[in-house]
Backbone bond lengths (Angstrom), bond angles and torsions (degrees), N, CA, C in turn:
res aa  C-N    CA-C-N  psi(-1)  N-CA   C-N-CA  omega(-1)  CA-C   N-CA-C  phi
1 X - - - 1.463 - - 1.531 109.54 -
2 X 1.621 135.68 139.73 0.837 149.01 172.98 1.957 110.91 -66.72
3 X 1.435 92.79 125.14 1.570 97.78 168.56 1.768 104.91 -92.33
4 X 1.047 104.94 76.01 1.769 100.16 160.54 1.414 130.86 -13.35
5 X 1.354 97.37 -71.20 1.798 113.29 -175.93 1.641 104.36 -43.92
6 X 2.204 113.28 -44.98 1.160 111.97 173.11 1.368 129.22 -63.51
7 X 1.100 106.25 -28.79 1.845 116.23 -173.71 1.762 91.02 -83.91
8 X 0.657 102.81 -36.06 2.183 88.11 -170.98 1.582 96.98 -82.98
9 X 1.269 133.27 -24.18 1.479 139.70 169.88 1.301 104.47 -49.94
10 X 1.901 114.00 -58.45 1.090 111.69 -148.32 1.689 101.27 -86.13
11 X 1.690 106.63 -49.92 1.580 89.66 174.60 1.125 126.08 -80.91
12 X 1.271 137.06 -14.40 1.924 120.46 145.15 1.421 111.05 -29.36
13 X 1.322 119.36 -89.18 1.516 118.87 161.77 1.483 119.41 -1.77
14 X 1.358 102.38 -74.18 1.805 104.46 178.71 1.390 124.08 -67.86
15 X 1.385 103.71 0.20 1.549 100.10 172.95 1.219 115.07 -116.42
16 X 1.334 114.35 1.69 1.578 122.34 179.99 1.789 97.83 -98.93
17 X 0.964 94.52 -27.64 1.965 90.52 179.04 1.245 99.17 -96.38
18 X 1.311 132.03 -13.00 1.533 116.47 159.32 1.829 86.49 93.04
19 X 1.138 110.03 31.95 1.758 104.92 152.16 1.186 129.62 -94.90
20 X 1.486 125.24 -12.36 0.904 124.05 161.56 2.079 108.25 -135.21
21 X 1.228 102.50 176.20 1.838 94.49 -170.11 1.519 104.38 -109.69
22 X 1.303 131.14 -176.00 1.832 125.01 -178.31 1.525 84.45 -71.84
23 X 1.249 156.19 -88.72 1.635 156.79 -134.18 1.609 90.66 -44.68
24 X 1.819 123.34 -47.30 1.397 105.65 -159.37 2.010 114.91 -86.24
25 X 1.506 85.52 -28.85 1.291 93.41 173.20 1.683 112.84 -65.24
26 X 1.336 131.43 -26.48 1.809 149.97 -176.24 1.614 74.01 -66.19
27 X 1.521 141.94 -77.36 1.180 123.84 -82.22 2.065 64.47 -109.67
28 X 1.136 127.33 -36.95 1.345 138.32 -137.74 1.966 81.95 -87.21
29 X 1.057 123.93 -44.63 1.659 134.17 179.28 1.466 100.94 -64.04
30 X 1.044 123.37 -54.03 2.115 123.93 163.52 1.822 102.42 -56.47
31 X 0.921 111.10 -29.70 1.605 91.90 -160.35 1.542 93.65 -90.69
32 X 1.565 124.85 -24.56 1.425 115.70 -151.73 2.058 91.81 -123.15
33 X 1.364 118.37 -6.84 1.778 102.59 149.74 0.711 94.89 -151.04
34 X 1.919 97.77 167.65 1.049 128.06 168.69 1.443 139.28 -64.78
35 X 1.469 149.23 150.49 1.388 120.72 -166.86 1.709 111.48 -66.12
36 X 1.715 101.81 -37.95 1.166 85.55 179.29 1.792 125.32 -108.60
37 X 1.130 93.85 54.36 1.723 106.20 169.92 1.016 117.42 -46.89
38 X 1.272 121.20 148.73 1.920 128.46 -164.41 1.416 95.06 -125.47
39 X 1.348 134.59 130.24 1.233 149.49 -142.42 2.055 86.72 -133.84
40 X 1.497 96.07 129.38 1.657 81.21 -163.52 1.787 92.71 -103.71
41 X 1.380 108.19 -17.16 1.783 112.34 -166.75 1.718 103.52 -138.03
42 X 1.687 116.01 144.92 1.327 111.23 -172.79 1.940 93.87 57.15
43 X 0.929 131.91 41.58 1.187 95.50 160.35 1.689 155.50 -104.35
44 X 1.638 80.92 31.83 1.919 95.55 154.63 1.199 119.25 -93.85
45 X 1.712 118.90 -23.11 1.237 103.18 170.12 1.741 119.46 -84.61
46 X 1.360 118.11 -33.44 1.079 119.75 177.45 1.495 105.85 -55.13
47 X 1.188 126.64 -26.97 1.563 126.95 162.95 1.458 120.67 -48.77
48 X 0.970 113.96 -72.03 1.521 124.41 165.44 1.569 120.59 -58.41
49 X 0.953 97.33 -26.85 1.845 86.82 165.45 1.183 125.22 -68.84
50 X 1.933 111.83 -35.57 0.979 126.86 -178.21 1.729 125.19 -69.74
51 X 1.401 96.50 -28.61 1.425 125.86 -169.84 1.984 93.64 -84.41
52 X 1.279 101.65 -57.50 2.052 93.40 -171.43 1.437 100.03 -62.41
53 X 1.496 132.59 -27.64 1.326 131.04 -167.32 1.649 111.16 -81.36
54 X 1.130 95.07 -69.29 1.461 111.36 169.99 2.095 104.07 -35.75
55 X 1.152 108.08 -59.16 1.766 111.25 172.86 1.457 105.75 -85.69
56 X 1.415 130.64 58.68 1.520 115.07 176.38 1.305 114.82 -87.27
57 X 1.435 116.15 -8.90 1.462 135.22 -136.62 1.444 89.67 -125.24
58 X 0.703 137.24 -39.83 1.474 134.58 -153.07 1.365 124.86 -89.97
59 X 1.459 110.25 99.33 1.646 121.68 -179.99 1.156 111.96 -31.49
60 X 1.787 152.49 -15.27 1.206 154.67 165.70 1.264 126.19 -75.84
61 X 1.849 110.17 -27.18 1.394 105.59 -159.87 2.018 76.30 -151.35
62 X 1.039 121.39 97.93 1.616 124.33 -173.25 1.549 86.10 -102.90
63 X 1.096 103.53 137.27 1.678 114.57 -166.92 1.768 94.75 -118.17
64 X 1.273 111.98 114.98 1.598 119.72 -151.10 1.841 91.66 -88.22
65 X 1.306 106.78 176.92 1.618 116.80 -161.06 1.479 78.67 -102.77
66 X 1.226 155.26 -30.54 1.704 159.77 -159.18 2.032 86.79 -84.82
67 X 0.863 124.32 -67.07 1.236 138.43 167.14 1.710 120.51 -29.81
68 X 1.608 106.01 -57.69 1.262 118.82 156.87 1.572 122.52 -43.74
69 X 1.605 106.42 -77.78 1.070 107.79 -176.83 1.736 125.13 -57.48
70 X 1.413 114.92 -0.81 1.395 113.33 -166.69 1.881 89.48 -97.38
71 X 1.473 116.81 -18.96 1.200 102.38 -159.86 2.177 92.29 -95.59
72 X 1.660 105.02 -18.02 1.207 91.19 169.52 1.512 141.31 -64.78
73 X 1.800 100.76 -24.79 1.323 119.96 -177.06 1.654 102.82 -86.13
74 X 1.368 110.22 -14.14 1.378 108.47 164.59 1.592 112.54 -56.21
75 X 2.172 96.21 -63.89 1.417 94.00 -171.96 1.560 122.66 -64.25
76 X 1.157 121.55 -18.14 1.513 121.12 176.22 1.587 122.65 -63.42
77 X 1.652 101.92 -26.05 1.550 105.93 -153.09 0.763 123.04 104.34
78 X 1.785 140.92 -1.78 1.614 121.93 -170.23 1.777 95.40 -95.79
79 X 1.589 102.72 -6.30 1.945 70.28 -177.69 1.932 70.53 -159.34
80 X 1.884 95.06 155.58 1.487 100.29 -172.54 1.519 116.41 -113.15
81 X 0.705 121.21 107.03 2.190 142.67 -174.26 1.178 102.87 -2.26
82 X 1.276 119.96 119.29 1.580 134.55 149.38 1.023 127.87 -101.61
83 X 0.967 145.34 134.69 1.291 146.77 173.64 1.750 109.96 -69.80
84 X 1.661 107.22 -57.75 0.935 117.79 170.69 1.830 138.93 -59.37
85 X 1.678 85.58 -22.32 1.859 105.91 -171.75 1.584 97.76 -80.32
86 X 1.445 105.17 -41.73 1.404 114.54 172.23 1.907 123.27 -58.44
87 X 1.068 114.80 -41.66 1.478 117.96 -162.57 1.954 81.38 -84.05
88 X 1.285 106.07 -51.23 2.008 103.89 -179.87 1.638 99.31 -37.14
89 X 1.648 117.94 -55.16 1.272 109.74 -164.61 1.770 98.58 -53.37
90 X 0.988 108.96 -49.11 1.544 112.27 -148.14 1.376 115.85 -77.64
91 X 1.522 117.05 -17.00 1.207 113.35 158.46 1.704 117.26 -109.09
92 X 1.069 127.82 10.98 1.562 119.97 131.92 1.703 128.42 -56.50
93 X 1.775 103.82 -34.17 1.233 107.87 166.06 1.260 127.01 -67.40
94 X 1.896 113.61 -42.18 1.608 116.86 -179.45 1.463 99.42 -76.26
């Protein structure tokens, strides 16, 4: 069974240090779930992780590195999921 929290840990991580690029991180989120995966804990954030990762690539929906990192400090524990804290970040950014 897939640990989620670990796989969005690890490629956030790898794409913030520039180990992997948005195409490999897209391609690695298709290969490792399903579209409709059922998220049993956190699961608004595991939603949105799945959703900016899964679209990292995509000229329509560019899933920002400010965006990233807010959902990593989610998954670690240093700060706990908003929906609202999140969309504030993101339109101070746009």
């Amino acid at each position: 069974m897939i640990e989620f929290k670990e796989l969005f840990i690890n490629l956030i991580s790898h794409f913030l240090s520039g180990k992997l690029n948005r195409e490999e991180v897209a391609h690695q989120i298709v290969m490792e779930l399903q579209m409709d995966t059922k998220f049993s804990d956190n699961t608004d954030l595991m939603k949105n992780c799945e959703w900016g990762l899964r679209h990292i690539n995509e000229p329509d929906y560019w899933t920002t590195e400010a965006e990233l990192q807010y959902y990593l400090s989610c998954l670690k524990g240093d700060k706990v999921y908003s929906s609202e804290e999140r969309d504030n970040m993101l339109n101070e950014i746009g």
